[in-house]
N, C-alpha and C positions, 0 to 999 in steps of 0.2 A: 415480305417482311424484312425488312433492310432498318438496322438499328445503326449509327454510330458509336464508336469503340469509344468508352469511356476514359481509357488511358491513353499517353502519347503510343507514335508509333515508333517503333525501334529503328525503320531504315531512317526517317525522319532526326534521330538524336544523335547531335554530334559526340563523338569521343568512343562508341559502341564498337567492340570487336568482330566478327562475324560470330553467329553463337550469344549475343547478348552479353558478354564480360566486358565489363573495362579496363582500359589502362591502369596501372600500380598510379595512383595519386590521383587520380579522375577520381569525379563522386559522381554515381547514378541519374538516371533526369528523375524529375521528379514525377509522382504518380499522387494520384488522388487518394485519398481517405479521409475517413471519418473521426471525429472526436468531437471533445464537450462532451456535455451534459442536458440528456433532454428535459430535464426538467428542475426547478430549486430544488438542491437536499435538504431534510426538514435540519437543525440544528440538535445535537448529541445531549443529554437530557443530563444536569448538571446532579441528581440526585444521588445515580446508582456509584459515581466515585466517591461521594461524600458519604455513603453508606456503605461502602468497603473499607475505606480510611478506619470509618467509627469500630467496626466489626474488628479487624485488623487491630485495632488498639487494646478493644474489650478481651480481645482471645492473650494477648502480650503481658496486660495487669492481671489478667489471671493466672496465667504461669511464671509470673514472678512474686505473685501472692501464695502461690501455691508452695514457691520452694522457698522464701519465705517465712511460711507457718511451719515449714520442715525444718529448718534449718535451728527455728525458737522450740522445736521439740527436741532437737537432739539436747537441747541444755537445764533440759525439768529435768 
């Protein structure tokens, strides 16, 4: 069962200390991984901000209605 190493080898990269450290200003060899996206992401559904916006507004003219109606009662 004999696999190949998926990364480089360390005696292999130039600049490597013994122990695997580099020199101060050396960058690492590079090693493989993974990214992207395995699949389309659906696009963010444009309603629930435009329904917090509204809510947000309704809750604001009401507590400025509210002090308001208070403010025309302090003067009956």
């Amino acid at each position: 069962m004999s696999t190949q190493d998926p990364g480089p080898r360390p005696e292999d990269a130039p600049g490597l200390d013994a122990g695997g450290g580099v020199q101060p200003g050396d960058t690492p060899p590079d090693a493989g991984q993974t990214s992207g996206l395995s699949h389309p992401q659906p696009n963010p559904s444009r309603v629930m901000p435009v329904f917090a916006i509204v809510l947000i507004a309704l809750i604001v003219l009401g507590v400025a209605a509210f002090f308001v109606a208070r403010a025309f009662a302090l003067f009956d």
